[in-house]
N, C-alpha and C positions, 0 to 999 in steps of 0.2 A: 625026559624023552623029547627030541626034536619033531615040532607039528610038521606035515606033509603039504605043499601046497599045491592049492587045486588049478587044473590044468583049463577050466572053463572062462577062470576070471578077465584072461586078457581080451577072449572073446567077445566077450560080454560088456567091457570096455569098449573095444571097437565097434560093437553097434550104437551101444549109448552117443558114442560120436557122432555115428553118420547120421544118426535120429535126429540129435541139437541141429548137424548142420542142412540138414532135409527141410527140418521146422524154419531156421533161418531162412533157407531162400523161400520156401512157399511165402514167407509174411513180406519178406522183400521185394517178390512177383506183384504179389495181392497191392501193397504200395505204394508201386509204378504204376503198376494198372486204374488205380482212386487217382494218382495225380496226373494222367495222361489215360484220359479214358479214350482218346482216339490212335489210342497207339496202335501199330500193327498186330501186336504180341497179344492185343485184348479179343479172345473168343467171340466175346457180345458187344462188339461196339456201341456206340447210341447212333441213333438215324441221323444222318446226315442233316442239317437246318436247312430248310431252305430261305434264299438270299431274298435279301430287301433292297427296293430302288433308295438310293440315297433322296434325303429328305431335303428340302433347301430347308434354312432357319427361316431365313425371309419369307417362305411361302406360308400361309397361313394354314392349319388344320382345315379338314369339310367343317369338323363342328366349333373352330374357334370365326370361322366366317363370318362374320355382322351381318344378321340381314334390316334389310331396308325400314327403317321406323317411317310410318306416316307422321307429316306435317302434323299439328296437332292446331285444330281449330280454334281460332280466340274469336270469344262474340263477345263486341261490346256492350255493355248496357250502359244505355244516357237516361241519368235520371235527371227528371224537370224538377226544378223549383220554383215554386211562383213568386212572382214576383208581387209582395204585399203593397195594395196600393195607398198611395201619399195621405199621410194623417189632414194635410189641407188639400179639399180637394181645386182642380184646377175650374179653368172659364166654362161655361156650358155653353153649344152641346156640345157631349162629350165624346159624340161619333165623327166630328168635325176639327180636332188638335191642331193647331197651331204652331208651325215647327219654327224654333228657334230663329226669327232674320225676317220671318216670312209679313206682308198683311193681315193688320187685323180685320176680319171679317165685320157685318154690318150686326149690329144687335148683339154681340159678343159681350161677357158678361163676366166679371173676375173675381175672384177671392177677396184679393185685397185691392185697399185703396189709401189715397194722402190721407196720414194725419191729420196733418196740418199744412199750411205753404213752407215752401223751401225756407232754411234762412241763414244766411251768412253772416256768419263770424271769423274773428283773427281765428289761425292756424294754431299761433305760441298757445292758447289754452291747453291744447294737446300736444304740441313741439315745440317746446320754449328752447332747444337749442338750434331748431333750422331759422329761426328768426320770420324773414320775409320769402327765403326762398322754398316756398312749397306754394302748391294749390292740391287742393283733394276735394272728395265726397266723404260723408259718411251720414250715419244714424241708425234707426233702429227697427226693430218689424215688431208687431207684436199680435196674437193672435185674436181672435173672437170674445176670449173670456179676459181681455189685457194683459194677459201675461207674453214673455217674453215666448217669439218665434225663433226656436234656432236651429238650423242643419238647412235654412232658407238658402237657394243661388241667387244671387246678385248679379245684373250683369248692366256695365254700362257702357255704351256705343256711341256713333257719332262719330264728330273731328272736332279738332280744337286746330284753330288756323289751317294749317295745312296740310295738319297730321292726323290721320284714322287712331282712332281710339274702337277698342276691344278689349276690353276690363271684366274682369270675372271673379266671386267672393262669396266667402259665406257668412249666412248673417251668425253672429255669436264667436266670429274671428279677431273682433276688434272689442274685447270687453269693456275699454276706456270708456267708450260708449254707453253699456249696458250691457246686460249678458247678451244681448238678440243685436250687439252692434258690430255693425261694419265700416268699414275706410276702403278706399281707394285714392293710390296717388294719382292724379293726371297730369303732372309737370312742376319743372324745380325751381320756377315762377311764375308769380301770380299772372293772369292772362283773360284780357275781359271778351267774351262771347256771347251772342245772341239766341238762345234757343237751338247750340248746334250738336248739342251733349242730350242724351237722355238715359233714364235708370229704370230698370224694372226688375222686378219676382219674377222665378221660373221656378218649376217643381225640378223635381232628382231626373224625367223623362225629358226635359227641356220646353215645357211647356208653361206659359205664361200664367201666371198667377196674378199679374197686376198689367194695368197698363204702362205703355212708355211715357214715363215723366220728362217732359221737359224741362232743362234750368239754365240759368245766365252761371255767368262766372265772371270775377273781377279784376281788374290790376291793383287793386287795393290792398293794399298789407293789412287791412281792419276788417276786407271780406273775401278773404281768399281759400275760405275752407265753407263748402253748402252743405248742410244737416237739412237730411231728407227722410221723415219716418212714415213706416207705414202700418196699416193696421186691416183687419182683415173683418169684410164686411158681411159675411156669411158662409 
């Protein structure tokens, strides 16, 4: 027997169509509408934004503004050190000092004093290759208990002929001497003068320690170097 076919199917068919193609555009509306939410066709728009004044870059934020840092106060602090006073001490009184150059006062009273008298010897002892042409000072200082003075200033003054002499040394400079020995050159031949040169101590403040020694000087190539020592008498 031949089956009969049903007269509903084509029906049924053609709605299944219009359904797929009904479902199609709603998802294809829905679509446009997610990727153009300000479109006309969209029911529920979103609100409108409201606009913003264009920003300069160059302008800085309120909150990136620096505000003003005060000056920051330095206070210095000076600290003192004292100054430890001189293991020799200087002339008394000691409210009355003696500046370097100046007059010695009357009854003024010093550390040290001569040795012994000045005394001239040749130079070559100590410079056997300047031969004749030198003249100098030197000698030694030595303290209270005879031991050797050294970190002593030396200073020797005057003129020699016609030239100012201002000579300055410490003693323990010139060890040839002794540990407490000093030199001073005063010219690159021997040169004979009267009492116009003199030598004295001064402490580290420039204060005299001895008095001003007077000495000669010679044209003599056998005395042209004066050994002057001194030694300290309380």
């Amino acid at each position: 027997m031949t089956p009969v076919k049903s007269s509903a199917a084509p029906l049924l068919n053609l709605l299944t169509i219009v359904v797929l193609l009904a479902t199609l555009a709603a998802g294809g509306f829905l679509l446009w509408i997610y990727l153009n939410p300000t479109s006309p066709l969209n029911p529920l728009p979103p609100p409108t934004p409201v606009g913003l004044a264009p920003v300069d870059p160059a302008t800085p934020r309120p909150s990136e503004t620096p505000s003003p840092q005060p000056s920051p106060t330095v206070t210095a602090t000076v600290t003192t050190t004292p100054t430890p006073p001189p293991e020799v001490m200087a002339a008394t009184p000691a409210d009355t000092p003696t500046p370097v150059g100046s007059p010695t006062p009357a009854g003024w009273s010093y550390a040290f004093d001569l040795q012994s008298d000045p005394e001239h010897i040749k130079s070559t002892l100590y410079h056997p290759d300047l031969g004749c042409e030198w003249l100098g000072i030197a000698g030694q200082a030595f303290d209270i208990r005879s031991s050797p003075a050294i970190g002593i200033l030396v200073q020797v003054g005057g003129y020699l002929g016609e030239r100012d002499i201002d000579l300055n040394t410490l003693t323990g400079a010139a060890i040839a001497y002794g540990r407490s020995g000093y030199e001073l050159k005063l010219a690159d031949v021997p040169y004979t003068s009267n009492e116009t040169l003199w030598v004295r101590l001064l402490d580290q403040q420039g204060i005299p320690l001895s008095d001003k020694i007077f000495f000669d000087t010679s044209n003599d190539c056998e005395h042209n170097l004066v050994i002057i020592n001194f030694k300290q008498t309380r």
